[in-house]
C-alpha positions as CSV (number, residue, x, y, z in Angstrom):
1,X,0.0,0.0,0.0
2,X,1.7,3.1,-1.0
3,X,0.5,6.2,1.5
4,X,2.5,9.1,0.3
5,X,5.2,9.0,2.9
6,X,7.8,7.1,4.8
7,X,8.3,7.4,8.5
8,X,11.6,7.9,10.7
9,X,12.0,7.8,14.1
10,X,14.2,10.8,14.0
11,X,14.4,11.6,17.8
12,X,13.2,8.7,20.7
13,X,11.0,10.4,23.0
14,X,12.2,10.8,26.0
15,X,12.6,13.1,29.0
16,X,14.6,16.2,28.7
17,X,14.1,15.4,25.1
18,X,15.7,19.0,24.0
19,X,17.8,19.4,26.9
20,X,20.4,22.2,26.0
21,X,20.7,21.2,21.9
22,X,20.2,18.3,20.2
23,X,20.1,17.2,16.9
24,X,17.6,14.6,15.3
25,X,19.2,11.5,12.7
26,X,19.4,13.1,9.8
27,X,17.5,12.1,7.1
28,X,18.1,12.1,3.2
29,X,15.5,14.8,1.8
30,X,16.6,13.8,-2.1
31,X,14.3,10.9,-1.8
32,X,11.2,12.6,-1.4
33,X,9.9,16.1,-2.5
34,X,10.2,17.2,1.3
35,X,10.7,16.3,4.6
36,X,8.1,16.7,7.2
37,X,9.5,16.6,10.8
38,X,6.5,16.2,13.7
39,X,7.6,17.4,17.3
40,X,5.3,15.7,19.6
41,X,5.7,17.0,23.2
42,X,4.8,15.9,27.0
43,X,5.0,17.1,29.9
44,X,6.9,20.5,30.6
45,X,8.3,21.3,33.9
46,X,7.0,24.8,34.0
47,X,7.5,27.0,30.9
48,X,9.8,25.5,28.4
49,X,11.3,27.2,25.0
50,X,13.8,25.8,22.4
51,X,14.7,27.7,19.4
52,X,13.8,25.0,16.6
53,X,16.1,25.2,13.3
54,X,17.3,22.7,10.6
55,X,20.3,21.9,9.4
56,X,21.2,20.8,5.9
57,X,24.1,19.1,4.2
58,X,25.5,17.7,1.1
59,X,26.7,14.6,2.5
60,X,24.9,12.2,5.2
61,X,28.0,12.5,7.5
62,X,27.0,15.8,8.3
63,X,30.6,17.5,8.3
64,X,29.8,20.8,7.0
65,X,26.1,22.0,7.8
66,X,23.9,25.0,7.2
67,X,20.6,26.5,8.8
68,X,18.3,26.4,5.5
69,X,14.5,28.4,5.5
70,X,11.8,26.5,6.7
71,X,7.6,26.3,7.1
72,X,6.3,25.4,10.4
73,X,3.1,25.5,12.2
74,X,1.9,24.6,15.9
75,X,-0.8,23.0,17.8
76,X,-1.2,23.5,21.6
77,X,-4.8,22.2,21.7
78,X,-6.4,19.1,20.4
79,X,-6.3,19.5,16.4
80,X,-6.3,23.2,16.8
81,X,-3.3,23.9,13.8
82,X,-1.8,27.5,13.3
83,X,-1.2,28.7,10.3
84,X,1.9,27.9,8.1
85,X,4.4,30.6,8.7
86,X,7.8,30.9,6.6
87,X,11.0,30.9,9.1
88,X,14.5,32.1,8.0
89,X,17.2,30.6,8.7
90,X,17.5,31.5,12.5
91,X,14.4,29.5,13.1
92,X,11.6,29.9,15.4
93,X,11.1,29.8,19.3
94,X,8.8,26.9,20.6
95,X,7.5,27.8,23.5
96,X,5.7,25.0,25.8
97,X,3.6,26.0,29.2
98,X,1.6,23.0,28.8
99,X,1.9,19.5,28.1
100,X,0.9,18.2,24.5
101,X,2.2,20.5,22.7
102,X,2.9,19.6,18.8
103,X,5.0,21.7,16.0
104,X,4.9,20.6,12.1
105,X,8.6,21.4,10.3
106,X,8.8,21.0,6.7
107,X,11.8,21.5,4.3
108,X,11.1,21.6,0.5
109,X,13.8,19.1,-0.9
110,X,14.1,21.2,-4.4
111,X,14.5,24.5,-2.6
112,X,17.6,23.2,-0.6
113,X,18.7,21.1,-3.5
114,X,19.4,24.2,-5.2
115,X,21.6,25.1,-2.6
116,X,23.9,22.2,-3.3
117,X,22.0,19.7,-0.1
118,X,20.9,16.6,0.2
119,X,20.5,15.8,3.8
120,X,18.3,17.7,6.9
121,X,18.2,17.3,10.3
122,X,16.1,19.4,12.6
123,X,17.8,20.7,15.9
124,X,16.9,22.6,19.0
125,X,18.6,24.7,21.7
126,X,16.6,24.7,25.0
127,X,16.7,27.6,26.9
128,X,13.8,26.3,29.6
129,X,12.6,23.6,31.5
130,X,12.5,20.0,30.9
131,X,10.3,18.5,28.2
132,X,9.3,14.8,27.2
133,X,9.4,14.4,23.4
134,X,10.0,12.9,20.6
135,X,10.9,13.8,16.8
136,X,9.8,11.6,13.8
137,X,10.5,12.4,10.3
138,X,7.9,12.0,7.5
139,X,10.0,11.6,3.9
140,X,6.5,13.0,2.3
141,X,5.9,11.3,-1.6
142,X,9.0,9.1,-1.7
143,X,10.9,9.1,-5.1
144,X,10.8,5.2,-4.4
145,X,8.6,2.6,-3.4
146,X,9.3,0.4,-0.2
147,X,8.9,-3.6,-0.3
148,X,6.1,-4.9,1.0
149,X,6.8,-6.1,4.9
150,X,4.1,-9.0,4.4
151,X,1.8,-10.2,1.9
152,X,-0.6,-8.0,3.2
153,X,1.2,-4.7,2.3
């Protein structure tokens, strides 16, 4: 069954998920049109911010990276979306004072292909309290299809 997109477990959740910076895996964006990384947080101890950016590379190694442009958009209440809003390069600020709390990332694969990368990972710096999360990665319309797990696929 193809669904559009292939999912990576880009960040574990944990607690202190974001604790001072962290970087997800990074994933390879040339092999879909975009990559589409879901934050999905717990619960905060007290307010907690991180500035959210991505990084992007020509090679998977990750030697030499960039901050690249971004979309993003946030929900802080049961399927209650914000609009898509266009970050620079410096990223956005994530600011959690509840539990719950999720933020949608995407990176256009041709836009930083034209820039000479390949490869994305998104990364925080936490300038507040401790948060449980997680980060996975949607590689959205994949240039290939996957095998079939089971007959059933």
């Amino acid at each position: 069954m193809d669904i559009g997109f292939h999912v990576v477990n880009a960040l574990s959740p944990v607690a202190d998920a974001f604790d001072t910076a962290m970087d997800t895996d990074i994933v390879d964006a040339g092999a879909g049109e975009g990559v589409l990384f879901i934050i999905h947080t717990g619960a905060a101890a007290g307010a907690a911010t991180q500035v959210v950016t991505v990084e992007a590379s020509s090679t998977i190694g990750a030697t030499a990276v960039a901050t690249v442009p971004f979309v993003y958009r946030a929900c802080v209440a049961t399927d209650v979306w914000s609009d898509w809003t266009a970050a620079a390069k410096t990223g956005f600020t994530a600011t959690m004072t509840a539990g719950d709390a999720m933020f949608q990332v995407y990176v256009d694969s041709a836009e930083i292909a034209e820039e000479g990368y390949q490869y994305v990972r998104l990364s925080t710096d936490e300038t507040g309290n401790a948060v449980v999360g997680g980060v996975l990665a949607l590689i959205i319309n994949p240039r290939y299809s996957l095998q079939p797990s089971s007959v059933l696929d």
